[in-house]
PQR file with spaces between the fields and no chain letter, atoms N, CA, C, O and H, PARSE charges and radii, in Angstrom:
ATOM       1  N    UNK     1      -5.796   37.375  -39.520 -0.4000 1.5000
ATOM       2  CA   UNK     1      -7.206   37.229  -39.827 -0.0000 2.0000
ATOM       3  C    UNK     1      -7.467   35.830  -40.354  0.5500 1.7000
ATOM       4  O    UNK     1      -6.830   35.497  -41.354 -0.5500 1.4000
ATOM       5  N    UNK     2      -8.366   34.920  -39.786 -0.4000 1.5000
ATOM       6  CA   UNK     2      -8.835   33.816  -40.122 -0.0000 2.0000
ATOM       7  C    UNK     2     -10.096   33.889  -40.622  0.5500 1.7000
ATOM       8  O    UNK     2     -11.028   34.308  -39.936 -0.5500 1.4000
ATOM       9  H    UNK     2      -8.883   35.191  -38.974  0.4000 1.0000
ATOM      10  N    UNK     3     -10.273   33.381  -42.191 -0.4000 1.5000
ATOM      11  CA   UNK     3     -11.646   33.207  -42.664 -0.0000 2.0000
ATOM      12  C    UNK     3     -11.782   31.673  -42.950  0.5500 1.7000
ATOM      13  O    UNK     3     -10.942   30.803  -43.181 -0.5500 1.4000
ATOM      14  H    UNK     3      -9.516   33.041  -42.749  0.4000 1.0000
ATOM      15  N    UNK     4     -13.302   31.659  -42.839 -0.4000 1.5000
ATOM      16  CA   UNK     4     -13.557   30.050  -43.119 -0.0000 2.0000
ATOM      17  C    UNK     4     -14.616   30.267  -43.913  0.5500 1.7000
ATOM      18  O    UNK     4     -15.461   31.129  -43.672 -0.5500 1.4000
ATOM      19  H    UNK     4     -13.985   32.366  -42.652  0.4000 1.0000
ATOM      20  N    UNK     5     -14.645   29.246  -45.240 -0.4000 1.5000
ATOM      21  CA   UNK     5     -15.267   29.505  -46.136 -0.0000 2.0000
ATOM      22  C    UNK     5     -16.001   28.523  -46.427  0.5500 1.7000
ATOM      23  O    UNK     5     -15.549   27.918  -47.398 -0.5500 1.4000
ATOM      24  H    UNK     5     -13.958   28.546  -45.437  0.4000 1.0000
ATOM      25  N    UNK     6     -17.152   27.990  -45.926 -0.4000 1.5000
ATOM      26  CA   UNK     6     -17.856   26.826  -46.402 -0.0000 2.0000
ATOM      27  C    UNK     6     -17.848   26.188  -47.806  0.5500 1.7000
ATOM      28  O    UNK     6     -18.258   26.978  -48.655 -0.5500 1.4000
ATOM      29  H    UNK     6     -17.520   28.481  -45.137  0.4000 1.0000
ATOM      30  N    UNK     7     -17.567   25.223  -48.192 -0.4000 1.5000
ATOM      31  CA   UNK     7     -17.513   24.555  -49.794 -0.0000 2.0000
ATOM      32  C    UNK     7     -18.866   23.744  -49.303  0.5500 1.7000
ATOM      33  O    UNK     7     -19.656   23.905  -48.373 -0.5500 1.4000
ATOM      34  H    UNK     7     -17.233   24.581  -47.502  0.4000 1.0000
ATOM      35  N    UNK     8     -18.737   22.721  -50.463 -0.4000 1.5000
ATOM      36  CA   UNK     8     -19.925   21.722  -50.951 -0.0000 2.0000
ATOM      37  C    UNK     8     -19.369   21.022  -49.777  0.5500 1.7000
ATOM      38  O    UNK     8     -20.170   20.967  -48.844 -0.5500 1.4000
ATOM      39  H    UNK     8     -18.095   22.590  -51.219  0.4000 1.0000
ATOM      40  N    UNK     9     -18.266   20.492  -49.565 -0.4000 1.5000
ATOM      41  CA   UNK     9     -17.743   19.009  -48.953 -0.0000 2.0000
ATOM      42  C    UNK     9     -17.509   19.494  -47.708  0.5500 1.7000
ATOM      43  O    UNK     9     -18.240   19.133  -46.786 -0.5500 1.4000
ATOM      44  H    UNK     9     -17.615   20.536  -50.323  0.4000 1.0000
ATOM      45  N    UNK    10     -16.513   20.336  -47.503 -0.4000 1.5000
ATOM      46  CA   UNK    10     -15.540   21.115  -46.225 -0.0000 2.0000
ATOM      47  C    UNK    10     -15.500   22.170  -46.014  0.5500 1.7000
ATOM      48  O    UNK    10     -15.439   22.660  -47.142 -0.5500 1.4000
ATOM      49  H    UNK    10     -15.919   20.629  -48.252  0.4000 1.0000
ATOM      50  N    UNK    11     -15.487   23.061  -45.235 -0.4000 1.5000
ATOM      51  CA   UNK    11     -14.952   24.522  -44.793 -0.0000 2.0000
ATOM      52  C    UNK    11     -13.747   24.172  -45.259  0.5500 1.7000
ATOM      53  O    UNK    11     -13.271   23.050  -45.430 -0.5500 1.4000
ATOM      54  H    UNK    11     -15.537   22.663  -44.319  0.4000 1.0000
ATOM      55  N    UNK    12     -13.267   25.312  -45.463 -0.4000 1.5000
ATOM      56  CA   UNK    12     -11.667   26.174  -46.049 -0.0000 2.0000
ATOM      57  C    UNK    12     -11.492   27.404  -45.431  0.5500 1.7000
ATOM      58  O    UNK    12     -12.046   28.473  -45.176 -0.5500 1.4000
ATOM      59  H    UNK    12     -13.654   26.223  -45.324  0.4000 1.0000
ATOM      60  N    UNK    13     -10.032   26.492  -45.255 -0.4000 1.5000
ATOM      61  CA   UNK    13      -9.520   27.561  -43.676 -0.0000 2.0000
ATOM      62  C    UNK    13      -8.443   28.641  -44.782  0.5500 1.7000
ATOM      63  O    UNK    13      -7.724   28.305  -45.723 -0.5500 1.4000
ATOM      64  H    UNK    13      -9.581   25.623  -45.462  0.4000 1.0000
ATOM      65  N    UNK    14      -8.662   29.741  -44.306 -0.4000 1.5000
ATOM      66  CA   UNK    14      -8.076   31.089  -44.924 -0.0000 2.0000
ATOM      67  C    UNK    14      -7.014   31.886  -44.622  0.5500 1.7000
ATOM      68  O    UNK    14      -7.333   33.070  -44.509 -0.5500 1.4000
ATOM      69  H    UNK    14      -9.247   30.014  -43.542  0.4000 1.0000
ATOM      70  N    UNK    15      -5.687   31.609  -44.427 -0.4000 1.5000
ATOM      71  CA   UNK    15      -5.156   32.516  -43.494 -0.0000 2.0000
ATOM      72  C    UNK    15      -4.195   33.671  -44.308  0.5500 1.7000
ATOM      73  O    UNK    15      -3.431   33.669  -45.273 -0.5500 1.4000
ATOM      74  H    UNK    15      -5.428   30.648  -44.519  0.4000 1.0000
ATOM      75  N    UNK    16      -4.590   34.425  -43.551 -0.4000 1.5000
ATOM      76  CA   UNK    16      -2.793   36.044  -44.093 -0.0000 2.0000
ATOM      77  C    UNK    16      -1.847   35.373  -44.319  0.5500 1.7000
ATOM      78  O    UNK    16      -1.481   35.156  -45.474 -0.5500 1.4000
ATOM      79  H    UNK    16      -5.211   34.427  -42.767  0.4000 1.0000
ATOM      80  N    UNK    17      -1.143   34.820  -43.106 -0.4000 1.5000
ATOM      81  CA   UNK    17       0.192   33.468  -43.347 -0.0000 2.0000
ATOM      82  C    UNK    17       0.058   32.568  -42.851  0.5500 1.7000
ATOM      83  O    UNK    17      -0.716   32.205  -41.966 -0.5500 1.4000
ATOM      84  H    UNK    17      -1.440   34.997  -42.168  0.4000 1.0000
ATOM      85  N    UNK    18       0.999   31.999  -43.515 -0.4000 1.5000
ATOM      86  CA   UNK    18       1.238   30.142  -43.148 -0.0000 2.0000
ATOM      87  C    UNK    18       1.028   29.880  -41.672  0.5500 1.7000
ATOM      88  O    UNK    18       1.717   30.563  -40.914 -0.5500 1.4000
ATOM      89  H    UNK    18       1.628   32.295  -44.234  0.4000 1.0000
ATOM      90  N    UNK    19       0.211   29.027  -41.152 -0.4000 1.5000
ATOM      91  CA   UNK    19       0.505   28.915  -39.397 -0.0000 2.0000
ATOM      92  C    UNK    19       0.160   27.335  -39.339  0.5500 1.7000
ATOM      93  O    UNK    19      -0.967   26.867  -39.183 -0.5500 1.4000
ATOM      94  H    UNK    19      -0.348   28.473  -41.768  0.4000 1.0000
ATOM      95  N    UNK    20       1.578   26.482  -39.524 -0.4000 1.5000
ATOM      96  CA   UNK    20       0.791   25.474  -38.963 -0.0000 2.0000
ATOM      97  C    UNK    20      -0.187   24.452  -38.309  0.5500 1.7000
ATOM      98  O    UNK    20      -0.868   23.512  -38.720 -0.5500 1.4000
ATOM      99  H    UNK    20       2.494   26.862  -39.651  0.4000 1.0000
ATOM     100  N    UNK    21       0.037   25.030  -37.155 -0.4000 1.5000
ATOM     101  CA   UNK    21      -0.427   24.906  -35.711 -0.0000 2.0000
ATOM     102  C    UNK    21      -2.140   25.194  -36.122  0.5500 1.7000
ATOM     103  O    UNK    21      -2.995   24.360  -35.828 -0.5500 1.4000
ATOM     104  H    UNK    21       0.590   25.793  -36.821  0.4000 1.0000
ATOM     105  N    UNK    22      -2.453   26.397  -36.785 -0.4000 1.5000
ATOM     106  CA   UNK    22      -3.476   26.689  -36.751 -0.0000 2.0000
ATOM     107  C    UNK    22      -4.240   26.409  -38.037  0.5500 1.7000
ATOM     108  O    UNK    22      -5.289   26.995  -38.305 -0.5500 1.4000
ATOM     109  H    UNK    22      -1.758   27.076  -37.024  0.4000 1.0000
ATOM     110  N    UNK    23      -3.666   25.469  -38.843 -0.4000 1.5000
ATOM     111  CA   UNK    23      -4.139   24.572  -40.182 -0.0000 2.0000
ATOM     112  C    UNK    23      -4.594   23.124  -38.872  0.5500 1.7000
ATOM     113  O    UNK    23      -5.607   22.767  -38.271 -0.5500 1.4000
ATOM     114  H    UNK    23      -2.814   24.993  -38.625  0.4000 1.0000
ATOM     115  N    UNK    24      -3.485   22.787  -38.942 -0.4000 1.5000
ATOM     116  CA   UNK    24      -3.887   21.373  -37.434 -0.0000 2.0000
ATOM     117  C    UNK    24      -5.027   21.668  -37.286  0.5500 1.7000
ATOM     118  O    UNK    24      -6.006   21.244  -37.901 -0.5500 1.4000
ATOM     119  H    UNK    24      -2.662   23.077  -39.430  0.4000 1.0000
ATOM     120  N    UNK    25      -4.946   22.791  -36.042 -0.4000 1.5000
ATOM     121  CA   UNK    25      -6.341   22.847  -35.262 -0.0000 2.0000
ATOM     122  C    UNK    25      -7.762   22.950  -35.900  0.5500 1.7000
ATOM     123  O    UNK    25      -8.807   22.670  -35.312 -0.5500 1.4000
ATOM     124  H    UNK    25      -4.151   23.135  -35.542  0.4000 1.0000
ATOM     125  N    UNK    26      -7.631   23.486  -37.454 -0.4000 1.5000
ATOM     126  CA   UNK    26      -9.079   23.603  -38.008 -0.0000 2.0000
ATOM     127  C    UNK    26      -9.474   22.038  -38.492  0.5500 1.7000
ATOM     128  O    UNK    26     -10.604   21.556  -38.420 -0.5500 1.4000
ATOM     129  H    UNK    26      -6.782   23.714  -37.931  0.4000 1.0000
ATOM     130  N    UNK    27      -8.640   21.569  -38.846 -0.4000 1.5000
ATOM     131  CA   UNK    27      -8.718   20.400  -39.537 -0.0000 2.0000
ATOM     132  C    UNK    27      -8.998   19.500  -38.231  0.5500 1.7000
ATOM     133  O    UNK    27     -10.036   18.866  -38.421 -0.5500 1.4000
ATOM     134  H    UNK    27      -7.722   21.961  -38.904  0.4000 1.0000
ATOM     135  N    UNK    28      -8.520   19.265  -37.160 -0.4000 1.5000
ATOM     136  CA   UNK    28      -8.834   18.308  -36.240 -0.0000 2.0000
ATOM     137  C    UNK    28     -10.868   19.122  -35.880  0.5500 1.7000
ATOM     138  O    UNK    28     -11.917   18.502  -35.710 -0.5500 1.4000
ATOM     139  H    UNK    28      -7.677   19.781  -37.006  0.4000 1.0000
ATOM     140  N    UNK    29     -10.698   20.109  -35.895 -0.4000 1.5000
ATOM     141  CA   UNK    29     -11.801   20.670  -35.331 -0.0000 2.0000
ATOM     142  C    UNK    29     -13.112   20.096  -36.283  0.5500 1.7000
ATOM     143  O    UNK    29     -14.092   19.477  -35.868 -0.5500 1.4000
ATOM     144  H    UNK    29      -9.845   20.613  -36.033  0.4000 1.0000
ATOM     145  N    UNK    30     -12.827   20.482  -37.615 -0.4000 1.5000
ATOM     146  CA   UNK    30     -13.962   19.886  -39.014 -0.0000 2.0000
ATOM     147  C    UNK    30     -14.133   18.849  -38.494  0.5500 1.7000
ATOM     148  O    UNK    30     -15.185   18.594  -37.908 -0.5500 1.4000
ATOM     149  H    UNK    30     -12.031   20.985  -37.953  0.4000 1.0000
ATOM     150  N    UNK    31     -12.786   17.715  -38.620 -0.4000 1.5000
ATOM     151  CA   UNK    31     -12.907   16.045  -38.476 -0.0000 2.0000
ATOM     152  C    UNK    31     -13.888   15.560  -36.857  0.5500 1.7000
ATOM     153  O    UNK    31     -14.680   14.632  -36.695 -0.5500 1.4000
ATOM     154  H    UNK    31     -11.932   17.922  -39.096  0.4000 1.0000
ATOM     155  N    UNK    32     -13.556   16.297  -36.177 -0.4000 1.5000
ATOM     156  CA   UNK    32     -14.451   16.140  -34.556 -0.0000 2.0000
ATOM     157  C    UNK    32     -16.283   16.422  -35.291  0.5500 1.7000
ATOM     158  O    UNK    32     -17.342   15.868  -34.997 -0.5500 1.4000
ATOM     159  H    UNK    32     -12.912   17.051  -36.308  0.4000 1.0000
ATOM     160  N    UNK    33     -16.038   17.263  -36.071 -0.4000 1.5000
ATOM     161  CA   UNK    33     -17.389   18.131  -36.324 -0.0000 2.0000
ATOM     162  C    UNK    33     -18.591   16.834  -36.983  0.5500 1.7000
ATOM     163  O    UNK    33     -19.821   16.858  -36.964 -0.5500 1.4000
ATOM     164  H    UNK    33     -15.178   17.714  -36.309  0.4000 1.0000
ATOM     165  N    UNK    34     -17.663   15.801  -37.519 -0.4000 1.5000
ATOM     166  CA   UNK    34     -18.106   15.177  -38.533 -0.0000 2.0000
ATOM     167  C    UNK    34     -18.919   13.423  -37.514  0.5500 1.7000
ATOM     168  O    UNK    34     -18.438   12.710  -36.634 -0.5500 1.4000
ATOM     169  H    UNK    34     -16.663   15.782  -37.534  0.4000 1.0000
ATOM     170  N    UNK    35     -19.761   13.402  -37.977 -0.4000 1.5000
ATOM     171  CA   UNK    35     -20.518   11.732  -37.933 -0.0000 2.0000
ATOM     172  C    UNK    35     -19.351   10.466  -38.229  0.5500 1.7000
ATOM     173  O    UNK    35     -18.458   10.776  -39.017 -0.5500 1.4000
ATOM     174  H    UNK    35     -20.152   13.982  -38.691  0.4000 1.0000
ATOM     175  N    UNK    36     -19.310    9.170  -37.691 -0.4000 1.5000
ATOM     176  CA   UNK    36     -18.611    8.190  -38.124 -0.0000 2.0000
ATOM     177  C    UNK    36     -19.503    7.993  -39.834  0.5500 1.7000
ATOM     178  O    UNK    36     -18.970    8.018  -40.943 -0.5500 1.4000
ATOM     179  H    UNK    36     -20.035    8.918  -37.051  0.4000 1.0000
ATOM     180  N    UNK    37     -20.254    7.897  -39.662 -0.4000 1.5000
ATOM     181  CA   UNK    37     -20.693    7.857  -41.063 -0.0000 2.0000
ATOM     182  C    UNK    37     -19.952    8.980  -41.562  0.5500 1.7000
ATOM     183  O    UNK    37     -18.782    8.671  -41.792 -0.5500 1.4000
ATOM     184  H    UNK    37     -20.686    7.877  -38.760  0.4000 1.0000
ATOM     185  N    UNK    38     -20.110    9.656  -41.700 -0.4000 1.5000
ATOM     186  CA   UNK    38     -19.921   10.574  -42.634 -0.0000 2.0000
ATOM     187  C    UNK    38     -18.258   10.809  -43.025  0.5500 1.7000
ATOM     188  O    UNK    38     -17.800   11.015  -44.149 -0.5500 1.4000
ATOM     189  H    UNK    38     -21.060    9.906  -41.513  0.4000 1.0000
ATOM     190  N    UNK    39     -17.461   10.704  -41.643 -0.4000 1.5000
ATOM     191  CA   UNK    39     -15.740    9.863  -41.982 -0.0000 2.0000
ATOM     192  C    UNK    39     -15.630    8.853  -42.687  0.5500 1.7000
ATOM     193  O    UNK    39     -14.646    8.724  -43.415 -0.5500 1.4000
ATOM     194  H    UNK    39     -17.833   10.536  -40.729  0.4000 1.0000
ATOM     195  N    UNK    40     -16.433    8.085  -42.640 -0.4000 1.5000
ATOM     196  CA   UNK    40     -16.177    6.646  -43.330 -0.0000 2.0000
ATOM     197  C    UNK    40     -16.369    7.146  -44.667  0.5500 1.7000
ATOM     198  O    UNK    40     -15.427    6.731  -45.342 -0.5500 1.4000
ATOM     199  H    UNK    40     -17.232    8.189  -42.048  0.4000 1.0000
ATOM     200  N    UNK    41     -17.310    7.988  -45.506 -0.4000 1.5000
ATOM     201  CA   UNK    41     -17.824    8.142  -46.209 -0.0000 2.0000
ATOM     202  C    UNK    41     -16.726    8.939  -46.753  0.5500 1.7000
ATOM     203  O    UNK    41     -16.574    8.743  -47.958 -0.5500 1.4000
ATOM     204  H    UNK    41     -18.076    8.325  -44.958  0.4000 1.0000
ATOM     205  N    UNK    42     -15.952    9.738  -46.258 -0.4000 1.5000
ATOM     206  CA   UNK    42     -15.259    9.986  -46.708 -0.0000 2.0000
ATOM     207  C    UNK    42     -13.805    9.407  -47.115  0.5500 1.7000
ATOM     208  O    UNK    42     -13.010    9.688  -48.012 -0.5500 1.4000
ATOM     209  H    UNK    42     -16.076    9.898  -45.278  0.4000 1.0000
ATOM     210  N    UNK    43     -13.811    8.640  -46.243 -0.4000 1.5000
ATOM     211  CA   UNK    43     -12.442    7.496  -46.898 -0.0000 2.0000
ATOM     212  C    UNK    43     -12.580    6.644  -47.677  0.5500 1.7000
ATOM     213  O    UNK    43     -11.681    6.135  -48.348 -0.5500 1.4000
ATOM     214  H    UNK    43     -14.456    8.412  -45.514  0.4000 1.0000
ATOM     215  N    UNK    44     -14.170    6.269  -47.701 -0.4000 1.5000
ATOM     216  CA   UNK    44     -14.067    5.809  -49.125 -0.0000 2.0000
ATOM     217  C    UNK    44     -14.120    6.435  -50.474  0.5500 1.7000
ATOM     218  O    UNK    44     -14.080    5.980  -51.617 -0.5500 1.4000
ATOM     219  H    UNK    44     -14.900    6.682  -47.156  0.4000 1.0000
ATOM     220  N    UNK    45     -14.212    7.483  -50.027 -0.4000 1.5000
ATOM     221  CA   UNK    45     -14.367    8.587  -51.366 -0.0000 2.0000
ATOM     222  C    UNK    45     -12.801    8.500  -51.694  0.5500 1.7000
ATOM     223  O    UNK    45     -12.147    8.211  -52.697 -0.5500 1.4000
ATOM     224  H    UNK    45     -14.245    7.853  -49.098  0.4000 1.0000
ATOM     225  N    UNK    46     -12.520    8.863  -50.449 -0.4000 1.5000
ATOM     226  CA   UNK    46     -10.872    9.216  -51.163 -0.0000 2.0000
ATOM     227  C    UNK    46      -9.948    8.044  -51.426  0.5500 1.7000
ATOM     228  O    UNK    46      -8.836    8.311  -51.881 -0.5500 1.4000
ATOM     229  H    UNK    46     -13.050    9.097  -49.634  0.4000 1.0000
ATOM     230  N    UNK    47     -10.358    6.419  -51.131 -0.4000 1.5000
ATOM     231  CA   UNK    47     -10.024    5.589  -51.537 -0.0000 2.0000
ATOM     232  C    UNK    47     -10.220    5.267  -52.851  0.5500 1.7000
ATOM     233  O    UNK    47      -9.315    4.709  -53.471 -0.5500 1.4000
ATOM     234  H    UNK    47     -11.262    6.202  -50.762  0.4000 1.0000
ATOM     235  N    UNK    48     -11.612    5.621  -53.546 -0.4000 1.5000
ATOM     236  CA   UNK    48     -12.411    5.251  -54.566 -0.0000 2.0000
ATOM     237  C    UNK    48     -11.382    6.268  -55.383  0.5500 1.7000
ATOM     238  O    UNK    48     -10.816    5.567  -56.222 -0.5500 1.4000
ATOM     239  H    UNK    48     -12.347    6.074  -53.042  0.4000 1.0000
ATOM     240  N    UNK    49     -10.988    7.419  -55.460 -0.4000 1.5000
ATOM     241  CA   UNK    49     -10.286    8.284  -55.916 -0.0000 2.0000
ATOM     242  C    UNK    49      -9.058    8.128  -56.268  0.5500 1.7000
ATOM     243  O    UNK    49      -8.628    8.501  -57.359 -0.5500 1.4000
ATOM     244  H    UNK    49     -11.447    7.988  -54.778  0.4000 1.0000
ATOM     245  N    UNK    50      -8.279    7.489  -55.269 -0.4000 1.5000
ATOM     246  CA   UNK    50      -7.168    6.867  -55.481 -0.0000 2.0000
ATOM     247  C    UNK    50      -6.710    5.564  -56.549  0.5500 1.7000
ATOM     248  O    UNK    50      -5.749    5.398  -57.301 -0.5500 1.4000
ATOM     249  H    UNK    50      -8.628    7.186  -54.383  0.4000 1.0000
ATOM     250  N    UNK    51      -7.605    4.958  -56.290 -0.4000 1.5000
ATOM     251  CA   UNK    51      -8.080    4.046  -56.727 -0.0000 2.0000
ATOM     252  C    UNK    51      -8.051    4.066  -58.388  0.5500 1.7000
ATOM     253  O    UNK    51      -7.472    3.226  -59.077 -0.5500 1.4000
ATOM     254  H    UNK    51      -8.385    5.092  -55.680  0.4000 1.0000
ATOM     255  N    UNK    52      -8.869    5.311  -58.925 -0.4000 1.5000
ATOM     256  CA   UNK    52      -8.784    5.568  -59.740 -0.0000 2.0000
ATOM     257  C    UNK    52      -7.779    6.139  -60.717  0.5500 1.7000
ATOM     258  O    UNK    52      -7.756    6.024  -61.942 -0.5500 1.4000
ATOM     259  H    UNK    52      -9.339    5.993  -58.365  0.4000 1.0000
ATOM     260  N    UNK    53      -7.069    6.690  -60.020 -0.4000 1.5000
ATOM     261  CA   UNK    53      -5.821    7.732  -60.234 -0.0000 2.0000
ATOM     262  C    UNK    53      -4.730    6.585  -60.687  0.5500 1.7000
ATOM     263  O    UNK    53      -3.890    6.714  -61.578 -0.5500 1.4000
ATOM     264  H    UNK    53      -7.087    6.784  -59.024  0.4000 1.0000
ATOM     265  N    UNK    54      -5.005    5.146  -59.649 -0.4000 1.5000
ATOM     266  CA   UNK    54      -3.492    4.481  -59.708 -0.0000 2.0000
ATOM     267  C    UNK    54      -3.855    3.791  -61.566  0.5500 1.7000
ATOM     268  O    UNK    54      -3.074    3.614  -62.501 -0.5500 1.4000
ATOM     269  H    UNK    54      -5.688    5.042  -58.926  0.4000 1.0000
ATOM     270  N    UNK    55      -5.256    3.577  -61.465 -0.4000 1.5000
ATOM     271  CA   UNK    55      -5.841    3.088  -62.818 -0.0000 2.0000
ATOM     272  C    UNK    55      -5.454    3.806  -63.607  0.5500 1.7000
ATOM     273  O    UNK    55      -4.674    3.242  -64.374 -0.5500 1.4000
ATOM     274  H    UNK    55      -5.890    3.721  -60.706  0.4000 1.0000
ATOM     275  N    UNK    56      -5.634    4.936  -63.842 -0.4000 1.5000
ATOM     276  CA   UNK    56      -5.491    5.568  -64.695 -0.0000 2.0000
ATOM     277  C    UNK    56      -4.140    5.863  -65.301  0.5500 1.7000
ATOM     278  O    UNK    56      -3.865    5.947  -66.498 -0.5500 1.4000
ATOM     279  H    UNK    56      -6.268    5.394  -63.219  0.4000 1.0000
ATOM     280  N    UNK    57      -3.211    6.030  -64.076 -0.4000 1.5000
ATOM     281  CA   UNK    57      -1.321    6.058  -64.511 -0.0000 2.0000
ATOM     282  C    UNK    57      -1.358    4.463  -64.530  0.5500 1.7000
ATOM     283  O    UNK    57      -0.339    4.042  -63.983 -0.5500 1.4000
ATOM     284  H    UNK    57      -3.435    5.962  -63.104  0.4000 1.0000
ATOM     285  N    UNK    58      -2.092    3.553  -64.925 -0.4000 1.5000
ATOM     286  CA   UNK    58      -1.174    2.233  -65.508 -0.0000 2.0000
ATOM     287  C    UNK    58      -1.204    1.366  -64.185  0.5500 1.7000
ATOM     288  O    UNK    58      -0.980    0.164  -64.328 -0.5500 1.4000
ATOM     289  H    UNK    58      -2.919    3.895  -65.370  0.4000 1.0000
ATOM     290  N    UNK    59      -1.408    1.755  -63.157 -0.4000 1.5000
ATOM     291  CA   UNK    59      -0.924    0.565  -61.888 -0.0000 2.0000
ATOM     292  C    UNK    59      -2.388   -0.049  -61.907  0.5500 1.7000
ATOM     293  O    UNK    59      -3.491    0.490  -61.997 -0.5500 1.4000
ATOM     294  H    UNK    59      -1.590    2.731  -63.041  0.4000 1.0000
ATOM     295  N    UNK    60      -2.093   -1.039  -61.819 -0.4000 1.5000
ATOM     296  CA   UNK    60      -3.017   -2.342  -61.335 -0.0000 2.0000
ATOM     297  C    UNK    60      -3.004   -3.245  -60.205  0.5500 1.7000
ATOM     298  O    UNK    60      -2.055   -3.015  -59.455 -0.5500 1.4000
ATOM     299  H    UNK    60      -1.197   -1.477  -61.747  0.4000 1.0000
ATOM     300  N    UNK    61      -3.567   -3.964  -59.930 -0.4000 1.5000
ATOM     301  CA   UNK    61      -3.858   -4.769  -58.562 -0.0000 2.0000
ATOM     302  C    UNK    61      -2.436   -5.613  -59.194  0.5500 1.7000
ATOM     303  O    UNK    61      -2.059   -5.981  -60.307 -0.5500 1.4000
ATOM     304  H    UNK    61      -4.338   -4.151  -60.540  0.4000 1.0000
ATOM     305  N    UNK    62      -1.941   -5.671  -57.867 -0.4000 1.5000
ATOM     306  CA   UNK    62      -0.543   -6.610  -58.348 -0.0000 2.0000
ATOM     307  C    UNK    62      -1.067   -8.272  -58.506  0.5500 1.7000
ATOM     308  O    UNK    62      -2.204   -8.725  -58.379 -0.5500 1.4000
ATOM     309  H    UNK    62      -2.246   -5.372  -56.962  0.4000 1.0000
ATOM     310  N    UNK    63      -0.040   -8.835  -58.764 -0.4000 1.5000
ATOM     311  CA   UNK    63      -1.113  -10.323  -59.329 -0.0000 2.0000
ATOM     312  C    UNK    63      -0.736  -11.395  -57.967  0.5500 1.7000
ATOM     313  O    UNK    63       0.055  -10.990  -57.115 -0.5500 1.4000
ATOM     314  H    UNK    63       0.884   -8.468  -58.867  0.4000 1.0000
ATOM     315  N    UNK    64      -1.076  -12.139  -57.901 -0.4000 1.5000
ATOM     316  CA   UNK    64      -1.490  -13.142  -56.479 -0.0000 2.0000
ATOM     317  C    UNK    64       0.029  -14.239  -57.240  0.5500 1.7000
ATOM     318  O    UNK    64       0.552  -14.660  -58.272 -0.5500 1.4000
ATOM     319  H    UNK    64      -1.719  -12.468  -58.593  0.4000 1.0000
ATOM     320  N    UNK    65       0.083  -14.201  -55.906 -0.4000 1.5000
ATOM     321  CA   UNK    65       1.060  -15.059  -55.537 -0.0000 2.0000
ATOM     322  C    UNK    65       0.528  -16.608  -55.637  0.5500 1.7000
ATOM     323  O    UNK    65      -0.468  -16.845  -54.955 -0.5500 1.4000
ATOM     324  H    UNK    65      -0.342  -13.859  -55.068  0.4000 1.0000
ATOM     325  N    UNK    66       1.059  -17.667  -56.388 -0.4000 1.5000
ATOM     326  CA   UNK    66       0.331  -19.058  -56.504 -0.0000 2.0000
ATOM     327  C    UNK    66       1.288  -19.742  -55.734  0.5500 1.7000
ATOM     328  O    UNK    66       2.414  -19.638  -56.219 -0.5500 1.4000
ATOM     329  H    UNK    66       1.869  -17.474  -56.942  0.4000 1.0000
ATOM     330  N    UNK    67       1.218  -20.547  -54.479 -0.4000 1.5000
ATOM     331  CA   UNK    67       1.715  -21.229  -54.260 -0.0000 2.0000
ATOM     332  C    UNK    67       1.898  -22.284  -54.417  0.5500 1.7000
ATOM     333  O    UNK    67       0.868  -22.953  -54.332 -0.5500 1.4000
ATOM     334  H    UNK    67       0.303  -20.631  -54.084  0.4000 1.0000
ATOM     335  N    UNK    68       3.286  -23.145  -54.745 -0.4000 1.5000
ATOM     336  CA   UNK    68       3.034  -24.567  -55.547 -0.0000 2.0000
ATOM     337  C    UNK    68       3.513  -25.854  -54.852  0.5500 1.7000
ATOM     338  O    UNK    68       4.575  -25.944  -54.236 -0.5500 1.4000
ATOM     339  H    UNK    68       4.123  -22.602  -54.814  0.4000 1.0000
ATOM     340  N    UNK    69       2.760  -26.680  -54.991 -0.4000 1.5000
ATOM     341  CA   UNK    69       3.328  -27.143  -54.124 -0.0000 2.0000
ATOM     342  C    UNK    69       3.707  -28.448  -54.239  0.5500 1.7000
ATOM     343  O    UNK    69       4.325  -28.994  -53.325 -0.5500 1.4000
ATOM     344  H    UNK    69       1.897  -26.607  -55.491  0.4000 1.0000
């Protein structure tokens, strides 16, 4: 039995058991479903997120290389 459960952001795929194959296919299916806007929009979300996360455990933009010359 497959349920799909609409959220705020994404459907959520539901299954009895684990099925690879058929996690793939919902997920390629959403991502087809979706606008280039609205992909983009989402990688920057999840960049902006990341982003934050590395901030937050301590990592920072590594520092620039000066070349001397």
């Amino acid at each position: 039995m497959i349920s799909i459960l609409r959220g705020d952001l994404m459907p959520v795929l539901k299954l009895e058991k684990d099925d690879e194959n058929r996690e793939i296919e919902f997920e390629l299916h959403y991502l087809k479903s979706l606008t280039t806007k609205e992909r983009f929009l989402i990688m920057q979300n999840k960049s902006d997120e990341m982003k934050k996360t590395l901030r937050k455990r301590g990592y920072r933009k590594p520092t620039e290389i000066v070349k001397r010359s």
